[in-house]
C-alpha positions as CSV (number, residue, x, y, z in Angstrom):
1,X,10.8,-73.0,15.8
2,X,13.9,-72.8,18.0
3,X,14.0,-70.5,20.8
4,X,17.5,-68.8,20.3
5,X,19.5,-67.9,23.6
6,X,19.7,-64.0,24.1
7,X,22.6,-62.5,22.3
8,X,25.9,-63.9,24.2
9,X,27.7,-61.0,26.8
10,X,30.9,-61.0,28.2
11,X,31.5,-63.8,30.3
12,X,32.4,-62.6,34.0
13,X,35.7,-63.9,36.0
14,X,33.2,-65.8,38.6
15,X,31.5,-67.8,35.6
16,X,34.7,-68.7,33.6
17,X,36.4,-70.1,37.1
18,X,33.1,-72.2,37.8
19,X,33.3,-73.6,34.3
20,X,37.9,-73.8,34.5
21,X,36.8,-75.8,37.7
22,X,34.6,-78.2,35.4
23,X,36.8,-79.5,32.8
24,X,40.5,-80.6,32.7
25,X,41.2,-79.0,29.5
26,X,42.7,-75.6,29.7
27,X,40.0,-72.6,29.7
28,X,40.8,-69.1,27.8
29,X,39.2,-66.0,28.0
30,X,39.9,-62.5,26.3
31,X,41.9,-61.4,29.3
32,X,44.5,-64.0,29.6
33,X,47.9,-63.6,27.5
34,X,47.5,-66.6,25.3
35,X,44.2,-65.3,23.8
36,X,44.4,-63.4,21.2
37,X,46.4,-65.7,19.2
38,X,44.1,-68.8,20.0
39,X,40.9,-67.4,19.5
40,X,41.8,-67.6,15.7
41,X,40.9,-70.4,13.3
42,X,42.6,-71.4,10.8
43,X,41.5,-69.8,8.5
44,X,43.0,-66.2,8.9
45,X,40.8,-64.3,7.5
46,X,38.5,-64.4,10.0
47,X,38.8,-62.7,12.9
48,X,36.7,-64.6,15.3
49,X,35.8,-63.5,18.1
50,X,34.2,-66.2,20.7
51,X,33.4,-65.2,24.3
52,X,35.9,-68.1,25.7
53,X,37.9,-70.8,24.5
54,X,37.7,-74.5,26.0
55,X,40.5,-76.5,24.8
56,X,39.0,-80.1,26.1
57,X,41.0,-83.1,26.8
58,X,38.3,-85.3,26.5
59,X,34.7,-86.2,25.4
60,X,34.5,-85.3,29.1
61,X,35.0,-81.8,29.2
62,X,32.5,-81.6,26.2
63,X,29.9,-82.7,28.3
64,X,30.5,-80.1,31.1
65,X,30.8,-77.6,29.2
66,X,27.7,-78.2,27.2
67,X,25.7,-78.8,31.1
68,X,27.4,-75.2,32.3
69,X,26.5,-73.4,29.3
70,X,22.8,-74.4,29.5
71,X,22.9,-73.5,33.2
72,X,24.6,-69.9,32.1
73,X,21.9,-69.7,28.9
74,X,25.6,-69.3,26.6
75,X,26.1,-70.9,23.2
76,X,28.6,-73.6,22.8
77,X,30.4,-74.4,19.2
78,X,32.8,-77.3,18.0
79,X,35.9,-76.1,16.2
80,X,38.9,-78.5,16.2
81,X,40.7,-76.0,13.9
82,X,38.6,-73.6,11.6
83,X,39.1,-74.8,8.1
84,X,35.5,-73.4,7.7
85,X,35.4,-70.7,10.5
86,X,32.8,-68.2,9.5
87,X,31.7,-65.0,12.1
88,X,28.7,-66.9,13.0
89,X,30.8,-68.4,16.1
90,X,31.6,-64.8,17.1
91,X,30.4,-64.4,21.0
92,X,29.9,-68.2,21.6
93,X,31.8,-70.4,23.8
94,X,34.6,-72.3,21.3
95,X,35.5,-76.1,22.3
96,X,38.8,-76.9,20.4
97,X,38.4,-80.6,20.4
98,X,41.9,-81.6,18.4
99,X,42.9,-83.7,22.2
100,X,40.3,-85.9,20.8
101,X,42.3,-87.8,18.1
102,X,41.5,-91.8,18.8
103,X,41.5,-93.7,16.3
104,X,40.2,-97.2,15.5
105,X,40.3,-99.4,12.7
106,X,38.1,-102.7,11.5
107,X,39.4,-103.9,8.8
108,X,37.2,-107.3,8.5
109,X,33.8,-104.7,9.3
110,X,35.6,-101.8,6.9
111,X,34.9,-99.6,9.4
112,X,36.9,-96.8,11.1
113,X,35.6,-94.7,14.7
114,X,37.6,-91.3,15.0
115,X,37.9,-88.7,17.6
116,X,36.7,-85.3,16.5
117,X,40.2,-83.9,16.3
118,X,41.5,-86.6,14.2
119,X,42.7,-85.5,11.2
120,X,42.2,-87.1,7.8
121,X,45.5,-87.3,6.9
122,X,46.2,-88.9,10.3
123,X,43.2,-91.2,9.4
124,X,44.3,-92.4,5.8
125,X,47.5,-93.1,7.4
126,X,46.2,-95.2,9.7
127,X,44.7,-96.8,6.1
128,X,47.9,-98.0,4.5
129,X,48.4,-101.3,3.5
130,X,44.8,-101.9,4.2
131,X,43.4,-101.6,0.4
132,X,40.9,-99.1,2.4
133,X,39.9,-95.3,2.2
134,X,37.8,-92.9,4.0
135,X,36.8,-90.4,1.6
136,X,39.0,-87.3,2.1
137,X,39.0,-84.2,0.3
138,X,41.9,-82.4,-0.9
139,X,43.8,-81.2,2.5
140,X,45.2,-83.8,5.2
141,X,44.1,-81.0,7.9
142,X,41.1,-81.1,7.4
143,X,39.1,-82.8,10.7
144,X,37.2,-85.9,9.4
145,X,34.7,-85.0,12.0
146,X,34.4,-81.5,10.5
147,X,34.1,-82.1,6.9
148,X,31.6,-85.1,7.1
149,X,29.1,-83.0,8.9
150,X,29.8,-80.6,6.5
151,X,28.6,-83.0,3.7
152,X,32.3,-83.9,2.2
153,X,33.8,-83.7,-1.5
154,X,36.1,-86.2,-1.7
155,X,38.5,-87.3,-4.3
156,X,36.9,-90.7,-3.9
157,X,32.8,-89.1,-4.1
158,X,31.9,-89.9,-7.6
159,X,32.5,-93.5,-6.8
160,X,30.8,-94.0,-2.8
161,X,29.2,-90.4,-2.5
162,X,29.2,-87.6,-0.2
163,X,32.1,-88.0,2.9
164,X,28.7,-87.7,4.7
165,X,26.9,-90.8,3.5
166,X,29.6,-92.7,5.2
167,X,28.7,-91.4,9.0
168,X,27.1,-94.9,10.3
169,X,26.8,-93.3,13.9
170,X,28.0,-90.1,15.7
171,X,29.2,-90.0,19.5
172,X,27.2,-86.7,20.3
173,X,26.9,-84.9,23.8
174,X,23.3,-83.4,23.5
175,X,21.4,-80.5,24.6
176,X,21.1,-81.6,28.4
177,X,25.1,-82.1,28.5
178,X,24.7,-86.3,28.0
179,X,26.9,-88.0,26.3
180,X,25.1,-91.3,23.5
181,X,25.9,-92.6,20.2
182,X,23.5,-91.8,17.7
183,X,22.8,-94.9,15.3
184,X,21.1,-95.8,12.3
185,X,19.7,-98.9,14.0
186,X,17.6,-96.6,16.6
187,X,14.4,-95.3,14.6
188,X,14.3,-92.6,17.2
189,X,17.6,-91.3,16.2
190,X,16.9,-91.7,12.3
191,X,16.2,-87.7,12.0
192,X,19.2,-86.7,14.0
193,X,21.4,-89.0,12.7
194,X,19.8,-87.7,9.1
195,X,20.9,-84.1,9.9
196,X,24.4,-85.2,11.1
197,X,25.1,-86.6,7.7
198,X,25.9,-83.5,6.4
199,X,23.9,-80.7,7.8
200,X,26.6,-79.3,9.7
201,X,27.6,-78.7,13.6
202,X,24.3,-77.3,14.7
203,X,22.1,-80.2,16.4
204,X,25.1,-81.6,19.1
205,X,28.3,-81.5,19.9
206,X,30.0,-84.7,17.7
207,X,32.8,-86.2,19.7
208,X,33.7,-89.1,17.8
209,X,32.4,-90.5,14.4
210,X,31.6,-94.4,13.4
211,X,32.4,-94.1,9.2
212,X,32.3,-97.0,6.4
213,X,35.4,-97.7,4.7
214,X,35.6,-97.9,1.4
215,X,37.8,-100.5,-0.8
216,X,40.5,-99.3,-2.6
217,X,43.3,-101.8,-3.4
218,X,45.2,-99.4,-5.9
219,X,45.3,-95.4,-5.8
220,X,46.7,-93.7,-8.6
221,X,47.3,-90.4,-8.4
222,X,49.1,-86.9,-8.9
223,X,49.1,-83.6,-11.3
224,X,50.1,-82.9,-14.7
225,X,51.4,-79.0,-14.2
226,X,51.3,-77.0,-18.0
227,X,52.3,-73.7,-18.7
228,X,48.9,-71.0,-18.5
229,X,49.6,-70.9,-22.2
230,X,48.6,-74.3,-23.3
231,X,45.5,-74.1,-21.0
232,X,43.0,-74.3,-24.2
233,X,44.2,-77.6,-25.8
234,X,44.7,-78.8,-22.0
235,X,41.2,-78.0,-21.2
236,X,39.8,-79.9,-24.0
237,X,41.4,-83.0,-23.4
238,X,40.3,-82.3,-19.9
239,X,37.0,-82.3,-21.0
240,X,37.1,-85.1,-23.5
241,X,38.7,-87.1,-20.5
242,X,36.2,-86.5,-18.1
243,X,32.9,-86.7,-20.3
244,X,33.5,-90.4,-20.8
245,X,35.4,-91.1,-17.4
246,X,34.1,-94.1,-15.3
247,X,33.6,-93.4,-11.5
248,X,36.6,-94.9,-10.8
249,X,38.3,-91.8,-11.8
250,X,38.5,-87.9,-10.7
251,X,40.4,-85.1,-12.3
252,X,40.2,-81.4,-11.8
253,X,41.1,-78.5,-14.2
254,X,42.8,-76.1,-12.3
255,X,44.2,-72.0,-13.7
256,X,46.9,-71.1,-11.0
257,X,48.1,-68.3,-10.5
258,X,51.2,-68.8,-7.8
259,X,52.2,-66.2,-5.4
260,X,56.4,-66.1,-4.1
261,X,55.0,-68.2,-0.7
262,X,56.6,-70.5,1.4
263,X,53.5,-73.2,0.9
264,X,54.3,-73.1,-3.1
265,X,57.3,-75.8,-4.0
266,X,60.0,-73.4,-4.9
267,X,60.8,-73.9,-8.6
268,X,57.0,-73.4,-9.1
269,X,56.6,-69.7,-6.8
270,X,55.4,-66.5,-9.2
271,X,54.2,-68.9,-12.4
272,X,51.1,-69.0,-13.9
273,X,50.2,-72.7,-14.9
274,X,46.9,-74.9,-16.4
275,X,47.1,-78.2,-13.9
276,X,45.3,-81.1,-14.3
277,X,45.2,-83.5,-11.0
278,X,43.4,-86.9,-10.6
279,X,43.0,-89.8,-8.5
280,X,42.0,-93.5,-10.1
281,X,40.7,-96.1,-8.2
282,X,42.9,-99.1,-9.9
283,X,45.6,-99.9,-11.4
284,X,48.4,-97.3,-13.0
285,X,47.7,-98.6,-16.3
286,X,44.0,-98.1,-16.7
287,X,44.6,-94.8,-15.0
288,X,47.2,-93.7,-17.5
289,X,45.1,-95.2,-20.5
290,X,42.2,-92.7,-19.3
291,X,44.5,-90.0,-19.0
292,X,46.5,-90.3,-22.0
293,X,44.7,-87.7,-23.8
294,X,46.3,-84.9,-21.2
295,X,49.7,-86.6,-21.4
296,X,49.8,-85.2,-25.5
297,X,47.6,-81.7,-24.8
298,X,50.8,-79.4,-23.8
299,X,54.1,-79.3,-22.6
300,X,54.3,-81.0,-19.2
301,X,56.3,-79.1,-17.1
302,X,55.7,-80.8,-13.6
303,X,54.6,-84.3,-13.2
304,X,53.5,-86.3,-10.1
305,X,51.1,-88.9,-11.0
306,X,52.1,-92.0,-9.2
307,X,50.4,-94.9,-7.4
308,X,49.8,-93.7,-4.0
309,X,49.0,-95.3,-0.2
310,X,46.1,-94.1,1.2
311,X,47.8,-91.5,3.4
312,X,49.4,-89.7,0.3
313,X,45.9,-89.0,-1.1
314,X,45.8,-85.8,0.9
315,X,49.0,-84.6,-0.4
316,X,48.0,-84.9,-4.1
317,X,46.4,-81.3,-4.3
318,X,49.5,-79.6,-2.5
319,X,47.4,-77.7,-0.3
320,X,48.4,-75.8,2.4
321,X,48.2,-77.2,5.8
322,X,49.4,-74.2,7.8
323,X,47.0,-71.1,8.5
324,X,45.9,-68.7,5.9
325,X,43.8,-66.4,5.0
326,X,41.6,-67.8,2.5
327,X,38.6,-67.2,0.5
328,X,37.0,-70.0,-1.7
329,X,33.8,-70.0,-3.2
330,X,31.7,-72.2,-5.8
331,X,28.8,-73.2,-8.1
332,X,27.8,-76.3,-9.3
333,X,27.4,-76.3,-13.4
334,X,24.8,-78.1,-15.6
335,X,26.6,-78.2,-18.3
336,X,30.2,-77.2,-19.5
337,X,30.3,-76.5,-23.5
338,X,32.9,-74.4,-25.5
339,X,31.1,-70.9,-25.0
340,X,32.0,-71.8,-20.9
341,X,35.3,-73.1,-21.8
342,X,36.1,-69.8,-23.5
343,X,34.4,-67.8,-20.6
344,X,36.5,-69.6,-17.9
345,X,40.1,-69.0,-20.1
346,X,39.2,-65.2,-20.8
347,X,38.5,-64.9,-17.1
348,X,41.4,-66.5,-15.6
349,X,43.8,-67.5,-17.9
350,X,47.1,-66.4,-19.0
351,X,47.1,-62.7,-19.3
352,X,44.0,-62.3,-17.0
353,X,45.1,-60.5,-14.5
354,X,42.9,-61.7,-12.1
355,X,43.4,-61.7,-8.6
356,X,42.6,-65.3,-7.4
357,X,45.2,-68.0,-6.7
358,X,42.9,-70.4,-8.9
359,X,39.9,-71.0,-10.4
360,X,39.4,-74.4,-10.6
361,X,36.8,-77.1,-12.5
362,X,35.9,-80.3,-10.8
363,X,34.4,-83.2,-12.0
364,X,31.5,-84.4,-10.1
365,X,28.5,-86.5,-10.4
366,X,28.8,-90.2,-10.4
367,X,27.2,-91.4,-7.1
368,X,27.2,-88.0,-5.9
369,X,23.7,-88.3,-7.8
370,X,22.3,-91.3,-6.2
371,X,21.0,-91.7,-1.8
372,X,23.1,-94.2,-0.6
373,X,21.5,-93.7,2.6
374,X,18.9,-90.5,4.2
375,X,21.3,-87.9,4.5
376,X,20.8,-84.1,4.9
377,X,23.9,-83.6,1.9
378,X,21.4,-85.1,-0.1
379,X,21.9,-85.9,-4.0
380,X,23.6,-83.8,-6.8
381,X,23.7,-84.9,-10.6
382,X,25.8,-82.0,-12.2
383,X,28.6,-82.7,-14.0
384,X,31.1,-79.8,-12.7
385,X,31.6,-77.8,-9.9
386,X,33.4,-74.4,-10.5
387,X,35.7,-72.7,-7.9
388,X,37.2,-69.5,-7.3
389,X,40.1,-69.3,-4.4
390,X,42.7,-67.1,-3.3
391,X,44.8,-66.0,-0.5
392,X,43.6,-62.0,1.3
393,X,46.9,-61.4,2.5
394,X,46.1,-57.8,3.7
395,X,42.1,-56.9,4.2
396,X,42.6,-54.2,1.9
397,X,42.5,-56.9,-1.1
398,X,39.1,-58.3,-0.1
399,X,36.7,-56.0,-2.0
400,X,38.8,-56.7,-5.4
401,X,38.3,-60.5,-4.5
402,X,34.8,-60.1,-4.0
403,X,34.8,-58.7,-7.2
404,X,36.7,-61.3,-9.2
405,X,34.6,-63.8,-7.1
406,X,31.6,-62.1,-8.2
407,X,32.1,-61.8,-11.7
408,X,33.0,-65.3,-12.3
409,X,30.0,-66.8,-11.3
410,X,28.1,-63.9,-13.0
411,X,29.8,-64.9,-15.8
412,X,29.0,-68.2,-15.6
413,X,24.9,-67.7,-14.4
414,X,23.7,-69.4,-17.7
415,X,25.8,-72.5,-17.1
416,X,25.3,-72.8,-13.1
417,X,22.5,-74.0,-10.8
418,X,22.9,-71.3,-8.7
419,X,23.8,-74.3,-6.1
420,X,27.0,-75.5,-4.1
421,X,27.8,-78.2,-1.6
422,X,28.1,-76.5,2.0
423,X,32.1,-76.1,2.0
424,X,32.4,-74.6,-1.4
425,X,29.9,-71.2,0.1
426,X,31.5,-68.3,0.8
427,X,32.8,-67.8,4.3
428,X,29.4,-65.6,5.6
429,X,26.7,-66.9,3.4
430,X,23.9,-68.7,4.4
431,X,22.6,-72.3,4.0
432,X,20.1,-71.7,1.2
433,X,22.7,-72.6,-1.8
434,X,23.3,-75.4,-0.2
435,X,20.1,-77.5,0.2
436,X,16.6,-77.6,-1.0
437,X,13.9,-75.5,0.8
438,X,12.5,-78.8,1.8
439,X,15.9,-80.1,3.2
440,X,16.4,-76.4,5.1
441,X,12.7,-76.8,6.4
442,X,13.7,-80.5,7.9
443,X,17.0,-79.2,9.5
444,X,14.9,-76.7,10.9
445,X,12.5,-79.1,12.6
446,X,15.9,-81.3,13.9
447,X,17.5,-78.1,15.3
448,X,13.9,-77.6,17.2
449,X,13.5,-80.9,18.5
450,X,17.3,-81.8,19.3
451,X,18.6,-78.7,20.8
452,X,15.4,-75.7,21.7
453,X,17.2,-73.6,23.5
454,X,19.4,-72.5,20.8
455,X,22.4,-74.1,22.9
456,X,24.9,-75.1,19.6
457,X,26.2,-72.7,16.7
458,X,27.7,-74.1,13.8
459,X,29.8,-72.4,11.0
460,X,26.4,-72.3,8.9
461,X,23.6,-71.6,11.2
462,X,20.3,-73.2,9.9
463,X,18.3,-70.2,10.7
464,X,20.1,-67.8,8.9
């Protein structure tokens, strides 16, 4: 069982110089001008509120941070920039770790080490012309670092698996402040580095990653936008297309509903649409022979599929990269027939009036289903994931998003697992919809062993 460090108080003046005079990095604390508008993640609906802010320059200032927090009984957290902030940081110390963006590239090994502010978009970059890929998600802000201990839908995961199952070592600074690698070939390491593959940010602080590569000669990729009214025929095809689809190939089913925003292309801003968007890995041929059946479903009003370099893949979803107040939500599905199909349209279709930005279907499974290696993300075999997201400009909104949030996956109960990979829960729920009681109870007994004191927090505490 892990002994949990008292419930953090306000850090005095004397203890924030002692630890100012321990790191490089800048130090920030709720008294200093700067703070209130760095203390916030990116994700702007929450309104963290950590005891002090250690922007470190280095894997350096990690370390002594981590050794003056265990002399001052505080807890530490990793946030490079708070794509999945959550309130469970609230009164820990925060160590922004973005000055920690190295990275370097093996082509001949198919290997990549990155810094734990290195950004996947910066990563993939680094990937063109190599007839590599990491396996990013869907936003090129996203911290590679982040997300893989986070488990790690990619665009690329029904063909190599979870962004986790990729981690081949971690550069952690543990709970007595030293810095190590963590690798597979130690058998002394084999339950950390276990929980590190995808059971989030509470067993060390990661500093740098060691990740396979993943071949990927041709990308092919992009959206097919409709209008909202030819969703039903488009979601057929959809599902025609990706019932028979080889792993090679991705697609999402996507109801938008736009708002008049600045991160929405222009001629797009106010519409509602149906949106397909894919990724193949090979050539634009075969891609566009498995995707013919959308190219005939509707009216295609907005048309980027393309073969892409590497560093494009993040761009495919046109997410945005700047701050916002987000909320975004899942469930994994069994099964998807016409009864669901007919659900999800009546829900959020044209005319719904619902108050989400998107509900969204994702095809999943593939090697999603089988252990490439022991990792904490562990193995799922449904075919679809279902996801509600939408922007809270204005707090006032959230109880009618909880709302729409909550009757969509009411509404689809018979059709759901009542499971979701760790970044598709809701911003403050806890682990248990995430992993098996058996995989909870292991994390559990890593947490104890790796860090007893209670020293690290992560968005997704494992004791919650």
């Amino acid at each position: 069982m892990v002994t949990e460090i008292a419930a953090p108080q306000p850090l005095d003046t004397t203890t924030l110089d002692e630890l100012r005079a321990a790191v490089s990095g800048a130090v920030l604390g709720p008294g200093d001008p700067e703070w209130d508008a760095a203390r916030l993640p990116w994700n702007r609906l929450v309104d963290q509120q950590p005891a002090a802010l250690v922007v470190a320059a280095d894997a350096a200032d990690v370390a002594a941070t981590v050794r003056w927090a265990a002399r001052h009984g505080v807890t530490v957290s990793a946030q490079p920039n708070g794509h999945g902030a959550s309130a469970a940081l609230d009164g820990t110390v925060v160590v922004r770790t973005a000055a920690l963006d190295d990275i370097w590239v093996d082509t001949d090994a198919r290997v990549a080490r990155v810094g734990a502010g290195v950004k996947w978009g910066d990563l993939q970059t680094a990937l063109d012309g190599t007839g590599l890929t990491g396996l990013i998600g869907s936003n090129p802000d996203v911290t590679v670092v982040g997300y893989s201990l986070s488990g790690g839908l990619s665009w690329f995961s029904r063909a190599f698996g979870p962004g986790a199952a990729s981690i081949r070592a971690a550069e952690v600074v543990d709970a007595t402040g030293a810095q190590r690698w963590v690798r597979s070939d130690e058998p002394a390491d084999a339950d950390l580095l276990w929980a590190l593959r995808g059971g989030g940010g509470e067993f060390a602080l990661v500093t740098a990653l060691e990740l396979d590569l993943h071949p990927a000669p041709q990308i092919y990729g992009g959206l097919l936008a409709y209008p909202a009214e030819a969703a039903a025929p488009v979601l057929r095809a959809f599902l025609d297309v990706t019932r028979s689809a080889p792993e090679e190939l991705t697609a999402w089913f996507t109801l938008m509903h736009l708002p008049d925003a600045p991160f929405i292309p222009a001629e797009l801003r106010g519409l509602s649409l149906a949106v397909v968007t894919a990724t193949h890995l090979g050539s634009a041929d075969e891609a566009e022979r498995l995707l013919a059946p959308l190219r005939t479903a509707g009216p295609v009003v907005r048309d980027t599929l393309r073969p892409v370099a590497p560093g494009e893949v993040g761009l495919l979803a046109e997410e945005p990269v700047d701050p916002v107040p987000a909320v975004l939500a899942g469930t994994r599905l069994h099964a998807f027939d016409d009864t669901a199909a007919e659900a999800l349209l009546a829900l959020a279709g044209a005319g719904s009036g619902t108050p989400l930005l998107q509900v969204q279907l994702r095809h999943v499974g593939g090697a999603l289903a089988r252990e490439r290696v022991p990792a904490a993300a562990g193995t799922a075999d449904e075919p679809y994931l279902l996801t509600g997201l939408t922007i809270v400009p204005s707090p006032d909104l959230a109880p009618l998003v909880s709302a729409a949030l909550d009757q969509l996956f009411t509404t689809f109960a018979p059709w759901s697992t009542g499971t979701a990979p760790l970044t598709f829960l809701d911003r403050d729920e806890s682990i248990r919809r995430a992993y098996p009681a058996a995989t909870i109870d292991r994390l559990r007994a890593v947490k104890a062993a790796a860090d007893p004191a209670g020293l690290f927090r992560g968005n997704r505490p494992v004791d919650a």
